[in-house]
C-alpha positions as CSV (number, residue, x, y, z in Angstrom):
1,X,-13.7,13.4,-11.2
2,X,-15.2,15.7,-8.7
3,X,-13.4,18.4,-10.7
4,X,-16.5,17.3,-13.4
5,X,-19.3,18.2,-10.8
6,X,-17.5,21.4,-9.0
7,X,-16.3,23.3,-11.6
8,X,-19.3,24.9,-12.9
9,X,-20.2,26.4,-9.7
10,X,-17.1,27.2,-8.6
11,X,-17.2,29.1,-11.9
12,X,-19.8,31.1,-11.1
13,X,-18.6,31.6,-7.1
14,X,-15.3,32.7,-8.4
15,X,-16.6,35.3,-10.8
16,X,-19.2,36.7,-8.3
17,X,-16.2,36.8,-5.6
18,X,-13.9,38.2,-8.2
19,X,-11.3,35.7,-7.2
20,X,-9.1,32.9,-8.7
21,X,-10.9,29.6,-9.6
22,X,-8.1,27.6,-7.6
23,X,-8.9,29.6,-4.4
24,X,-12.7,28.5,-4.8
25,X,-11.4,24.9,-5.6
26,X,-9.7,24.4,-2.9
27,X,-12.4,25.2,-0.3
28,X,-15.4,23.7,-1.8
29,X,-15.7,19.8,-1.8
30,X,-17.8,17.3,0.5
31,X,-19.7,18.6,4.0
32,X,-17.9,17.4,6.9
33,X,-21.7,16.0,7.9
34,X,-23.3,13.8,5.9
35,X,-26.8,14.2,4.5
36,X,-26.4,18.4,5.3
37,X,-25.3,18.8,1.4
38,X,-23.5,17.7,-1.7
39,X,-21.4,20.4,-1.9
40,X,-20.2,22.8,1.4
41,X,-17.8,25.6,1.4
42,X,-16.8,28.0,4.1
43,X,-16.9,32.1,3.4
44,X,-14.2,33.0,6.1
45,X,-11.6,33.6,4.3
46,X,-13.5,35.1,1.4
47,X,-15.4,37.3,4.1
48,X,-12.2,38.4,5.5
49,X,-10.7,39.6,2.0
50,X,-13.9,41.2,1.7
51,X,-14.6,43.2,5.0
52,X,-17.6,41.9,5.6
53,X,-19.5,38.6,7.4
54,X,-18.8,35.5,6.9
55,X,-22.7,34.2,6.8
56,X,-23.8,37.5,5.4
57,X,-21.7,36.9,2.3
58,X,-22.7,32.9,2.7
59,X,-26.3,34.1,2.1
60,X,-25.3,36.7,-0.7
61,X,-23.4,33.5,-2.8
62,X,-26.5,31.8,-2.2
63,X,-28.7,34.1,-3.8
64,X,-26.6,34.4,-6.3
65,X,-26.4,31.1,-7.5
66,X,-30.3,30.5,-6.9
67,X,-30.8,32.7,-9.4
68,X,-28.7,30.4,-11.7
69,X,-31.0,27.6,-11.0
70,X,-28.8,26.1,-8.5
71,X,-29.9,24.7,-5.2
72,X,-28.1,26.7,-2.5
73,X,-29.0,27.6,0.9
74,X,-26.5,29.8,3.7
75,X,-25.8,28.3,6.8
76,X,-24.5,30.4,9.0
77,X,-21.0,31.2,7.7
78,X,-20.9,28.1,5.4
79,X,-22.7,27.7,1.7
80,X,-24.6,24.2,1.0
81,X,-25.2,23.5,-2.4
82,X,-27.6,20.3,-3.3
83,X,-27.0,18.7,-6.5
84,X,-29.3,17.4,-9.1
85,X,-28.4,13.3,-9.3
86,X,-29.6,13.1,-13.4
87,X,-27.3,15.7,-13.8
88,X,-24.4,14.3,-11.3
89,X,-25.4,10.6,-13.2
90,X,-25.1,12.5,-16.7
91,X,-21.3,14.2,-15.8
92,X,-20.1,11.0,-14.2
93,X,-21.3,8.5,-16.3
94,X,-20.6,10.2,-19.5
95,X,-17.1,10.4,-18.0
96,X,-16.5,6.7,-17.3
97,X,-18.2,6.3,-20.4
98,X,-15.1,7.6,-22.2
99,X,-12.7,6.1,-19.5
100,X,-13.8,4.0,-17.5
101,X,-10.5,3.9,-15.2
102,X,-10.3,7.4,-14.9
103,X,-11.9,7.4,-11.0
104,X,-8.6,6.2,-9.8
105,X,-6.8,7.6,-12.2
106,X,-4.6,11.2,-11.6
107,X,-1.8,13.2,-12.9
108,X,-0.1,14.8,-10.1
109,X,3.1,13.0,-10.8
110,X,3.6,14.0,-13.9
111,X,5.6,12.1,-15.2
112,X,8.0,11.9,-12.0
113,X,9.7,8.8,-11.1
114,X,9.9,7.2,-7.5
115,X,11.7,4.0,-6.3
116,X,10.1,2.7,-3.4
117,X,12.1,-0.1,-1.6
118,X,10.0,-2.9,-0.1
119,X,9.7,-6.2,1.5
120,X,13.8,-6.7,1.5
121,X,13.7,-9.7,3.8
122,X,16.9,-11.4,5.2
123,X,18.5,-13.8,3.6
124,X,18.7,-17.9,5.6
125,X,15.5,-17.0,7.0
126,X,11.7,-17.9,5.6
127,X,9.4,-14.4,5.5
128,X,8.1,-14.2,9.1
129,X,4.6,-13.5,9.2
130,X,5.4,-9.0,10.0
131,X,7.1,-9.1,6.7
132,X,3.3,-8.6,5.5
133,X,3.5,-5.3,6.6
134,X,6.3,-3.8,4.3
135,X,5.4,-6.1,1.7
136,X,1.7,-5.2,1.5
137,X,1.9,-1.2,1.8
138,X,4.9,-1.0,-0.2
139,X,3.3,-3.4,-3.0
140,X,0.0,-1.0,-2.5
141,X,1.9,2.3,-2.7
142,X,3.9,1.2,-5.6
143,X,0.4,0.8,-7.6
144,X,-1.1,3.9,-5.8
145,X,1.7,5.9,-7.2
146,X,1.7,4.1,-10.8
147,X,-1.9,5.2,-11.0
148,X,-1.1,8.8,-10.1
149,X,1.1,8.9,-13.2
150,X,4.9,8.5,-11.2
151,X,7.2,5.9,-13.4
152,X,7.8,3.5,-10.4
153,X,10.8,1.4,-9.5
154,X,10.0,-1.5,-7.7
155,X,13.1,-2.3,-5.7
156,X,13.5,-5.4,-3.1
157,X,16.7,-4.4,-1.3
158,X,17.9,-7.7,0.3
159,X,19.3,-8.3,3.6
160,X,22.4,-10.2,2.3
161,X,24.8,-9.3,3.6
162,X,26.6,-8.6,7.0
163,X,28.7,-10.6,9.6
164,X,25.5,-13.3,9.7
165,X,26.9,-15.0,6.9
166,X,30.1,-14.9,8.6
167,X,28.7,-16.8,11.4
168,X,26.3,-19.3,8.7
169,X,29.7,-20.1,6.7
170,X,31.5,-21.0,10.3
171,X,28.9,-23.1,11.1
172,X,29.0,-25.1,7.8
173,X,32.8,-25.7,7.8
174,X,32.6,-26.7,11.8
175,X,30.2,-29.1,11.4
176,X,31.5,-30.8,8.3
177,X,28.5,-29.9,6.0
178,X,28.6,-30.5,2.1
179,X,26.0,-30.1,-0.3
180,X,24.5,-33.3,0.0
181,X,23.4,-32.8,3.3
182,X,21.4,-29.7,2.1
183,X,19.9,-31.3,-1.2
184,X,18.8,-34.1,1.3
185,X,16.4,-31.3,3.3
186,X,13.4,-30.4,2.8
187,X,13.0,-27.2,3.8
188,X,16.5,-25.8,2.8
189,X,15.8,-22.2,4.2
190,X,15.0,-23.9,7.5
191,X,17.9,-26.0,7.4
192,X,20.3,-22.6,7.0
193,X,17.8,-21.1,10.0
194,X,18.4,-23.8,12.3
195,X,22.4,-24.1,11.4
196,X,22.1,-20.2,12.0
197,X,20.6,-21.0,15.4
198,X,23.4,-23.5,16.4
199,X,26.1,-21.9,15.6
200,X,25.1,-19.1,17.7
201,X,24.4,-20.8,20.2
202,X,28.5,-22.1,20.5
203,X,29.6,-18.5,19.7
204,X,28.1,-18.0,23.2
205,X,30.2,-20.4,24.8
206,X,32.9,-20.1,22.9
207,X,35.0,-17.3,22.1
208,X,37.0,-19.4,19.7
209,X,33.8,-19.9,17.5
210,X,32.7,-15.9,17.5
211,X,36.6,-15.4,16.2
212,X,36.0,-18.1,13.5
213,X,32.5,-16.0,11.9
214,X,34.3,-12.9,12.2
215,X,37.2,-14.6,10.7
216,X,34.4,-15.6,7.5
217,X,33.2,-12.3,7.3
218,X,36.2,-10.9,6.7
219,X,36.9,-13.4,3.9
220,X,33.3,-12.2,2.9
221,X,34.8,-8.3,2.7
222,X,37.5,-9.9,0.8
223,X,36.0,-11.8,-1.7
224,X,37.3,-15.3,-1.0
225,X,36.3,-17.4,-3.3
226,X,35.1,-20.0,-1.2
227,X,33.4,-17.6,1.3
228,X,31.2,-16.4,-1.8
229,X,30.6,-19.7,-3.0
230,X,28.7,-20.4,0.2
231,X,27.1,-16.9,0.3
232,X,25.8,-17.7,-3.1
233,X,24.2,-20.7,-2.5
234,X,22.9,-19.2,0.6
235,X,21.4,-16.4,-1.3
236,X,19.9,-18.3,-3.9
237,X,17.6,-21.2,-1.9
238,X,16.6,-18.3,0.0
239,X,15.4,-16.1,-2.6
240,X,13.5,-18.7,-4.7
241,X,11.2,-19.2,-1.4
242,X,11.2,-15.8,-0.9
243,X,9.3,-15.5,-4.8
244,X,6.8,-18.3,-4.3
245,X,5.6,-15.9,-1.7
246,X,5.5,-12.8,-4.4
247,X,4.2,-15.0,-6.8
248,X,1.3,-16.0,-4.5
249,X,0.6,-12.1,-3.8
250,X,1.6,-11.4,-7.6
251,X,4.0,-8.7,-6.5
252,X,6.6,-8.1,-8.9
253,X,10.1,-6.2,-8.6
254,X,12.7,-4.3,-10.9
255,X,15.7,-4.4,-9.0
256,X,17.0,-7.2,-6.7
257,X,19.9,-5.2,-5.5
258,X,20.9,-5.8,-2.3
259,X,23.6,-4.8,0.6
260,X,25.8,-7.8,-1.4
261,X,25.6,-5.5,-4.1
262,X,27.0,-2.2,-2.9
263,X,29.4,-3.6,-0.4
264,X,32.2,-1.8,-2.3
265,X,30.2,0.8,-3.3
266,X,30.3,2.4,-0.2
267,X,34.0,3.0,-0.5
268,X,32.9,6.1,-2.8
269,X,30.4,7.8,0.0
270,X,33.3,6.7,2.8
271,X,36.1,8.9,0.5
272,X,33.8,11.6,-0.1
273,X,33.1,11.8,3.9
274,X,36.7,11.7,4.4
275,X,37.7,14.7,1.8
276,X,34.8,17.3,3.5
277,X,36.3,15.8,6.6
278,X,33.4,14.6,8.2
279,X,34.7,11.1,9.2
280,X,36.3,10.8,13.3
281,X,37.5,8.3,14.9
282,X,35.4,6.4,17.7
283,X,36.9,3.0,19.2
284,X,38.4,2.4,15.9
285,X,35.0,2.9,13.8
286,X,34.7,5.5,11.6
287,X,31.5,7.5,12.6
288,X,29.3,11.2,11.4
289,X,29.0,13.6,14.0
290,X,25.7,14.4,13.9
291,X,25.4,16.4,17.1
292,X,24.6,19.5,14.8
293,X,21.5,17.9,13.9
294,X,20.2,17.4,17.5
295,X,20.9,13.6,17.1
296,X,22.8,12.3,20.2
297,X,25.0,9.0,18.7
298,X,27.1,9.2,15.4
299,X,26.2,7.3,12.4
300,X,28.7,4.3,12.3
301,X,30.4,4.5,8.7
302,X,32.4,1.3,9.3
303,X,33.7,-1.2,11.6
304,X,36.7,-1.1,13.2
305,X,37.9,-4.0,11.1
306,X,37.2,-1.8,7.8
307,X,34.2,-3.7,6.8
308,X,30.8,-1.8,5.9
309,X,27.9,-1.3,8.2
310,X,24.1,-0.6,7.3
311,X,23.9,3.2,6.9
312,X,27.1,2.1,4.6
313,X,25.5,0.5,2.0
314,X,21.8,2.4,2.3
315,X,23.9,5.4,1.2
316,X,25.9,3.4,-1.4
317,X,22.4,2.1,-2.8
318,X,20.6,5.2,-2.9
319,X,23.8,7.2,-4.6
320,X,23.4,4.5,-7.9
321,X,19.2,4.6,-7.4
322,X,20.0,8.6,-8.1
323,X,21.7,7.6,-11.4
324,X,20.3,4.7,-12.7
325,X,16.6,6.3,-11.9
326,X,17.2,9.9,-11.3
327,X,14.5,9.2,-8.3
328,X,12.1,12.7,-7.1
329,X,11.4,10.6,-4.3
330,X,12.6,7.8,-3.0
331,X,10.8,5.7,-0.3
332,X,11.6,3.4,2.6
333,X,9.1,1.1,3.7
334,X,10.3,0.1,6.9
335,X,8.9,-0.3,10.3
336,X,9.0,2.1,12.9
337,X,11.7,0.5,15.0
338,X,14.5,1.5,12.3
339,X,13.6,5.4,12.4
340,X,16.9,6.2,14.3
341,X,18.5,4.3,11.3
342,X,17.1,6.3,8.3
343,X,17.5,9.7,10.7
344,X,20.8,8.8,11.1
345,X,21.9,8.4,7.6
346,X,19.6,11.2,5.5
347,X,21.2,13.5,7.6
348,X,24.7,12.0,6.7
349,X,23.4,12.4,2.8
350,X,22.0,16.0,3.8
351,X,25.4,16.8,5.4
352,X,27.3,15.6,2.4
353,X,25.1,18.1,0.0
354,X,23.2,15.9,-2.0
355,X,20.9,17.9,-3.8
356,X,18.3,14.5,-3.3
357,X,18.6,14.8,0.5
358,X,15.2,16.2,0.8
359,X,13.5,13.6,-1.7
360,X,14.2,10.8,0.7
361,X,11.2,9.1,3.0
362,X,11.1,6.6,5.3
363,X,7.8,5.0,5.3
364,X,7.5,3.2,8.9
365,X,5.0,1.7,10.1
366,X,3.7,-0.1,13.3
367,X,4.1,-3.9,14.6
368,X,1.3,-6.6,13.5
369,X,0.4,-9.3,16.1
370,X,-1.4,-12.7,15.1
371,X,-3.7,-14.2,17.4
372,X,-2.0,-17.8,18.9
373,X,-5.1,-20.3,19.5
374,X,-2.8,-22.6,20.7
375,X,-1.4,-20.5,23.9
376,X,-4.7,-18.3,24.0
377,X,-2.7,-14.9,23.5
378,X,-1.8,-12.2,21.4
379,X,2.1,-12.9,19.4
380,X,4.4,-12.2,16.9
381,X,3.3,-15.5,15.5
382,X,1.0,-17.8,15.6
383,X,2.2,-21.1,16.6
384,X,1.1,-24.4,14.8
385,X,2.2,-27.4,16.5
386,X,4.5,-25.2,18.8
387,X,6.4,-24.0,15.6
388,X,6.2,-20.0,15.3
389,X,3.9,-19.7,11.2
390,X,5.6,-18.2,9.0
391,X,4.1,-15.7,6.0
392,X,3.6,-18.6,3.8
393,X,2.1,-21.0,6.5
394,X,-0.4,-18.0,7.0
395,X,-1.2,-17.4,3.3
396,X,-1.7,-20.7,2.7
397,X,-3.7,-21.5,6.1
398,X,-5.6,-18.3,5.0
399,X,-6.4,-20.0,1.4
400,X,-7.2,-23.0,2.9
401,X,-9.9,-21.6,5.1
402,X,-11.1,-19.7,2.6
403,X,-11.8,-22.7,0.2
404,X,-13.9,-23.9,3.0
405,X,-16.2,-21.0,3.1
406,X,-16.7,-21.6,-0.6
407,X,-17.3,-24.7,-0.4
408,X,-20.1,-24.1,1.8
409,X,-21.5,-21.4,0.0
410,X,-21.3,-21.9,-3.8
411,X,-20.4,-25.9,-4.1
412,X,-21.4,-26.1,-7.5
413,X,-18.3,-23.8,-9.0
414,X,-15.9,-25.9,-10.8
415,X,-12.9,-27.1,-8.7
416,X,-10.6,-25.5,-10.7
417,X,-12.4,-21.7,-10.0
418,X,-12.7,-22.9,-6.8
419,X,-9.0,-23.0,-5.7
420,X,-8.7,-19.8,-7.6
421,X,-11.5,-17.8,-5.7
422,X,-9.8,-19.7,-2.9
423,X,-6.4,-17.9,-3.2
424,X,-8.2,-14.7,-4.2
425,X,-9.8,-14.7,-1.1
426,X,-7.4,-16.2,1.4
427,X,-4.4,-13.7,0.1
428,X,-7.2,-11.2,0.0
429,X,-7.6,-11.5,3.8
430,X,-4.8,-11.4,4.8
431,X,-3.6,-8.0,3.0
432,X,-6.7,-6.0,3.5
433,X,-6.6,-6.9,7.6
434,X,-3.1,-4.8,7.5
435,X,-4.5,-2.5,4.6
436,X,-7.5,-0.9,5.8
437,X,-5.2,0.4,8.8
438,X,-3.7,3.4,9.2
439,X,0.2,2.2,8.5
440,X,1.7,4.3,11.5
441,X,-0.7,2.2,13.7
442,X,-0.2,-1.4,15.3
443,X,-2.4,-3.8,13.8
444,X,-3.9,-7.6,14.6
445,X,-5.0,-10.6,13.3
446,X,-7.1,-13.6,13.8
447,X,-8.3,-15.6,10.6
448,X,-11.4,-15.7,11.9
449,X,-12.2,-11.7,11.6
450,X,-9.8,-11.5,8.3
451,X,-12.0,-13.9,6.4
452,X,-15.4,-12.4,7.7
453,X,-17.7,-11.8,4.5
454,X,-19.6,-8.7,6.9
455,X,-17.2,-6.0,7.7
456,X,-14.3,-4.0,6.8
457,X,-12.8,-7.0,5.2
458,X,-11.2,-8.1,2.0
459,X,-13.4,-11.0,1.4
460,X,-16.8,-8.7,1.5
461,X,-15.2,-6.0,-0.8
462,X,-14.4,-8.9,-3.1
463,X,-18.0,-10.6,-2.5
464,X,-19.5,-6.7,-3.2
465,X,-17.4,-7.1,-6.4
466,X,-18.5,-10.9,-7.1
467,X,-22.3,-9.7,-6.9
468,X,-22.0,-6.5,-9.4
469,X,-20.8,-9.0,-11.7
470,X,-23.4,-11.3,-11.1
471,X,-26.3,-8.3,-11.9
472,X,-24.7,-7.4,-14.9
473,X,-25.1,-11.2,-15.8
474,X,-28.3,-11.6,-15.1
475,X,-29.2,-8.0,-17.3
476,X,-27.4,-9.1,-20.2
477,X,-29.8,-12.9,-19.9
478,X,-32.9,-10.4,-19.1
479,X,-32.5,-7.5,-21.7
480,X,-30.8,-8.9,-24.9
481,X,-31.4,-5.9,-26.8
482,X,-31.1,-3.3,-24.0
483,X,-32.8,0.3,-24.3
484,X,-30.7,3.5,-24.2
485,X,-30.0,5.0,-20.9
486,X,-32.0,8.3,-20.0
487,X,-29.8,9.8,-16.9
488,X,-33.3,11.3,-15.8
489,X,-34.8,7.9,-14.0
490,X,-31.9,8.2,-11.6
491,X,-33.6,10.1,-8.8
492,X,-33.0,8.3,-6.2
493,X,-31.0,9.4,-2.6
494,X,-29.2,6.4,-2.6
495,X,-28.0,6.5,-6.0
496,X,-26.7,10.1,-5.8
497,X,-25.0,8.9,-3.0
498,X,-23.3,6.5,-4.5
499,X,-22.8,8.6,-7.7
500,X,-20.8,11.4,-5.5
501,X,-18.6,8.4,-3.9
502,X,-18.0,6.9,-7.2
503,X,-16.6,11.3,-8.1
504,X,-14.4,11.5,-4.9
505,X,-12.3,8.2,-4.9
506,X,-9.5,10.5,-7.3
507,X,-9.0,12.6,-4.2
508,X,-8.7,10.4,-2.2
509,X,-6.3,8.0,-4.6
510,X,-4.2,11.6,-4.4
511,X,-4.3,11.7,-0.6
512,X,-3.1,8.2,-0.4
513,X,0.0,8.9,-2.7
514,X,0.8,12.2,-1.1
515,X,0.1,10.8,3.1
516,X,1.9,7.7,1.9
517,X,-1.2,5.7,3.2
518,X,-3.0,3.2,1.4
519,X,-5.7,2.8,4.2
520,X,-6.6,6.2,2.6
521,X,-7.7,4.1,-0.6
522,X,-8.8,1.4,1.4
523,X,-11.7,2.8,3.7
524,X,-12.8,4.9,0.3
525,X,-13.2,1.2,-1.0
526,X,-15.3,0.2,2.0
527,X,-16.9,3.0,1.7
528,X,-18.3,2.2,-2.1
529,X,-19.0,-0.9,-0.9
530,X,-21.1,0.3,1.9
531,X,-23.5,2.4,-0.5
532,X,-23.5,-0.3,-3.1
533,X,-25.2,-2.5,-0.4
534,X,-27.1,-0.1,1.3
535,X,-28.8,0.6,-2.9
536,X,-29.0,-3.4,-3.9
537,X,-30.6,-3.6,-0.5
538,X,-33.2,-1.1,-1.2
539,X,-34.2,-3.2,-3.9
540,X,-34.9,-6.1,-1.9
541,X,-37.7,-4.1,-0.2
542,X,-38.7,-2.3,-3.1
543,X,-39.1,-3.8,-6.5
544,X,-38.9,-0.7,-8.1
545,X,-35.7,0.1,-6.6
546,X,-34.5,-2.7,-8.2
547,X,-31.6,-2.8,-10.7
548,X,-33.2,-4.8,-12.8
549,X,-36.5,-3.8,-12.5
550,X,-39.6,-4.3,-15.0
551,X,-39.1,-0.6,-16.8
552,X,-36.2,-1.5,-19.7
553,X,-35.1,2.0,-20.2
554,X,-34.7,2.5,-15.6
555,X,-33.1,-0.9,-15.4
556,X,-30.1,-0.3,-18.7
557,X,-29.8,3.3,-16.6
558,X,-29.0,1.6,-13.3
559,X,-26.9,-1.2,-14.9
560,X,-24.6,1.8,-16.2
561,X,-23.9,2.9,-12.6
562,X,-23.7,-0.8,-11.7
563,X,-21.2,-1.1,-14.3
564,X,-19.2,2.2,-13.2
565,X,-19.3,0.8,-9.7
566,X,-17.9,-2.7,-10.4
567,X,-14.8,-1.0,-12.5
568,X,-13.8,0.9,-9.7
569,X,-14.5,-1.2,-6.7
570,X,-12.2,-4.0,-8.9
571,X,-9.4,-1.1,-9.5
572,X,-9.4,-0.4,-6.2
573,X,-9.1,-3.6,-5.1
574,X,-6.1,-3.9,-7.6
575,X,-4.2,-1.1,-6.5
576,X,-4.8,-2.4,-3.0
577,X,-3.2,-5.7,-4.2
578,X,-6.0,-7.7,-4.3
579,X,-7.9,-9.9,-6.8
580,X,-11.2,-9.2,-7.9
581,X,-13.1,-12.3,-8.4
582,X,-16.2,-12.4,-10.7
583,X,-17.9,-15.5,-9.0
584,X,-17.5,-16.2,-5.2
C-alpha cells in the first residue's frame, strides 16, 4: 500500500529526472531516522547519471515539487518530502475501504507454488519442547507465503524411518511385549520412549542385542510383514499425539509423507547416480564425491548393508515433490545443526542436473533454551518434577498460566470464553517468544517474560487487539446512527504515524517471504502496536484526542483508522499463527 502514497511523487520525480518510474521506486520509501520525514530519497545515483551534485540536484527536485504544492526540503544530498495526513488518511483508508486485507496482502508470487517441509518430528518420541522452532516459522512462513499469492504445500516429512525402529522392534520381541501391555499405558508414546531407552541401553553391553536391531531393520528394508506390523502401530500412537499438538496450534498439513514413504524410492536417484557414474565405493557404502564442491566428506547414498540413509530419501522425496507439485521453491525448515546435511545432498541433486537444484532452501535456524526453575539454569528443557517438559507440557503449562492472568483481570467473562482466551493466549506466548526473533539466532524462554502483557510479547499484541475491539464496541453503543467520515479532522502527528505504519506492513510481509524471516512480520506487528498505544494514550490526557470524542463527525473518522488498525494487527497476528481474541 505504500505504492498508494509514493506514486504520485515519484511521478513527478521521474519525469523531472527523465528517468524510469521503477528507478525512482526503488529509492524513495521511509527515512532511515524517524521524525526527519515521511518520505526520504537519496540523489547519488541520480547525480551521478547526471554530472552534477548530489545535494545540488536534491535542492533542484525540491523546488521542483514545491511548486506542485508538495512539502519538500533538500538535505544535503538526500530529498525529504512531508506528507499531508488527510490526504495519507484519504489514500489509505479509501484503500482498506475496498479491501480491507489488502495491507498484508501481495502478489509477488504470482501464482508460484512452494512446498515448505516443517515440524517432521521423530516417530516413538513426544515433540520436545525445540520442535517449536520448526514448527512455528515453518507454520508462519507457510501463511507469509500464502498471503504473498504462492499456492503452498504444507508438507510434515516424518522421521519414520531408519535403523531406530530396528532397535524399538528388538526390544518388543526380547522382552515378550504384546499389545495388551501397551493398551494398558497411559502415555503410549512414552511407553515406546522408554522401551527405546532400554533397549539401547543392552545394545551397549551386548553385541548380541545391536545384531538383533540391525537384524529388524533389515526385515524393515525388506518388508516383513511382521516388522511393518510393529512399525505401523509405532507410527500411528505417535502421530495422533503428535496432532493434538497441531490441533492446539491449528496448524494444518497436505502431505504426511515421510522417510517410510520413499524408502524404495530412492532406488531411482541411487540408479541414476550409478549410470552418470557418480557412485564409489567407501567401506562398502556407496557415497558422492563431492570434493569438486569444496565439501571435505562424501554424501553417504547407502549403507553397506544396501539399506537407505537420510540424504537417500530427502532426494527421493523431493524428486516426487517436483512432480506431484512442480515446486519454484522448495523449503527446509530445519535447524542449523543439519546444514552439512542439506549441503551435502543439494549438491548431489545439483550434480545430477536437476534443473530444480537451485530452487531448494534450507531454512535453519538457531537452538531455543527454556529457563529450568527447578535447577536454577538455562536448558534444553525445563524439568517438572525432574522429568525434562515436553511441547505439550509447555503449551498447556503456558495455557494454564494464562487463564490465571484472566482470571485476575477480567473475572466476569464467561468460563467457556475464558478457557478459549486462555488457549489464545497461552499458545500465543509461546509462539511469538520464538517469533519475534530473528530465526538464524538462538532464542530463550521463561513463561514469566512470554506471558508479559508489556513488551514485545504475544499476549500485549493480542491485548492491543482485544482493546481496538473494545472501542469499536463502545462507538457502535455511543453513535447509533454514525456521521460520515471527513478525512480532514485527521491532523494529528500521531495518527499520520500510525497511518504510514498501517501503508508499509506490505513491504515488509514481502521482506519476510523473500529473507524467509517471519520476525520480519513480527516486529512490523509490534511496531503497529506501539503507535496504536502511544495514539489511545494521547487520549487519556487529552479528551479531544480521544477516539471517541464529543465531535460525531472526528470520532466515526478515527473509528475508521481504528477499524483499519484492528484488521491488520489481527491478520498479522494470523499469519504469525496466532489468535486474535476480541475480549481479554
Amino acid at each position: 500500500m505504500e505504492a498508494l502514497i509514493n506514486n504520485s511523487i515519484a511521478e513527478q520525480i521521474s519525469a523531472f529526472l527523465d528517468v524510469e518510474l521503477a528507478q525512482v521506486n526503488k529509492v524513495l520509501g521511509a527515512p532511515t531516522k524517524a521524525g526527519m520525514a515521511d518520505l526520504a530519497m537519496p540523489c547519488f545515483q541520480f547525480a551521478k547519471a547526471q554530472g552534477c551534485n548530489p545535494a545540488e540536484l536534491a535542492g533542484k527536485i525540491a523546488t521542483h515539487l514545491q511548486e506542485n504544492n508538495i512539502d519538500a526540503q533538500a538535505a544535503g544530498p538526500f530529498l525529504n518530502i512531508t506528507l499531508s495526513c488527510s490526504n495519507i488518511a484519504e489514500t489509505i483508508l479509501s484503500a482498506l475501504a475496498e479491501n480491507d486485507q489488502q495491507a498484508l496482502q501481495s502478489s509477488i508470487g504470482d501464482g508460484k507454488n512452494v512446498c515448505v517441509d516443517f515440524s517432521s518430528p521423530n516417530i516413538a518420541k513426544h515433540l520436545a519442547f525445540h520442535h517449536i522452532r520448526s514448527t512455528g516459522i515453518g507454520n508462519a512462513l507457510s501463511r507469509i507465503y500464502k498471503a504473498c499469492a504462492w499456492n503452498v504445500t504444507r508438507i510434515n516429512f516424518l522421521g519414520d524411518w531408519g535403523t531406530a525402529f530396528g532397535r524399538l522392534i528388538a526390544g518388543w520381541k526380547r522382552e515378550g511385549l504384546k499389545l495388551e501391555d501397551l493398551e494398558q499405558s497411559e502415555d503410549k508414546v512414552k511407553f515406546f520412549n522408554e522401551l527405546y531407552v532400554r533397549i539401547s541401553q543392552a545394545a551397549k553391553e551386548h553385541d548380541s542385542v545391536a545384531d538383533e536391531a540391525r537384524e529388524w531393520s533389515k526385515k524393515c528394508e525388506e518388508d516383513d510383514p511382521e516388522a511393518l506390523q510393529l512399525w505401523e502401530i509405532i507410527r500411528n500412537i505417535s502421530l495422533d499425539a503428535a496432532k493434538e499438538i497441531y490441533k492446539l496450534l491449528n496448524i494444518n498439513f497436505d502431505d504426511w509423507n515421510g522417510e517410510a514413504h520413499y524408502r524404495k524410492a530412492g532406488d531411482g536417484i541411487v540408479a541414476d547416480l550409478d549410470a552418470k557414474g557418480l557412485l564409489t565405493e567407501d567401506d562398502g557404502a556407496k557415497v558422492v564425491d563431492l570434493s569438486d564442491m569444496k565439501m571435505k566428506k562424501p554424501c553417504l547414498i547407502l549403507r553397506s548393508d544396501g539399506g537407505t540413509l537420510y540424504a537417500t530419501r530427502d532426494m527421493a522425496a523431493c524428486e516426487d515433490r517436483k512432480k506431484l507439485y512442480n515446486f519454484n521453491r522448495s523449503l527446509y525448515v530445519v535447524d542449523m545443526g543439519q546444514s552439512l546435511h542439506f549441503k551435502e545432498w543439494f549438491a548431489v541433486i545439483k550434480k545430477l542436473g536437476r534443473e530444480y537444484a537451485d530452487d531448494l532452501r534450507h531454512i535453519g535456524f538457531g537452538i531455543v533454551q527454556m529457563w529450568d526453575d527447578e535447577n536454577q539454569k538455562w536448558a534444553r528443557a525445563a524439568a517438572r518434577r525432574g522429568v525434562p517438559m515436553t511441547l505439550m507440557d509447555v503449551l498447556q503449562e503456558s495455557i494454564t498460566r494464562a487463564r490465571e492472568i484472566i482470571e485476575e483481570k477480567n473475572p466476569d467473562l464467561p468460563e467457556d470464553e475464558k478457557q478459549d482466551i486462555a488457549k489464545a493466549v497461552g499458545c500465543g506466548a509461546v509462539l511469538f517468544n520464538d517469533l519475534k526473533n530473528n530465526r538464524k539466532g538462538d532464542i530463550k524462554f521463561k513463561f514469566e517474560d512470554a506471558l508479559n502483557m508489556q513488551g514485545e510479547t504475544g499476549p500485549y499484541l493480542q491485548f492491543a487487539h482485544a482493546r481496538l475491539c473494545s472501542i469499536e464496541r463502545k462507538f457502535a453503543d455511543q453513535f447509533p446512527e454514525p456521521s460520515k467520515a471527513d478525512y480532514a479532522t485527521l491532523d494529528r502527528d500521531d495518527e499520520k504515524a500510525l497511518l504510514l505504519v498501517i501503508a508499509r506492513l506490505q513491504s515488509q510481509l514481502e521482506r519476510a517471504c523473500e529473507d524467509d524471516d517471519p520476525s520480519v512480520l513480527a516486529h512490523a506487528i509490534i511496531d503497529l502496536a506501539s503507535h496504536v498505544s502511544s495514539w489511545l494514550s494521547a487520549g487519556s490526557k487529552d479528551h479531544s484526542a480521544r477516539v471517541l470524542c464529543d465531535d460525531a463527525t472526528t470520532a466515526s473518522t478515527r473509528i475508521e483508522l481504528v477499524k483499519a488498525a484492528r484488521i491488520c494487527l489481527g491478520q498479522g497476528l494470523h499469519l504469525l499463527g496466532l489468535h486474535a481474541p476480541q475480549r481479554m
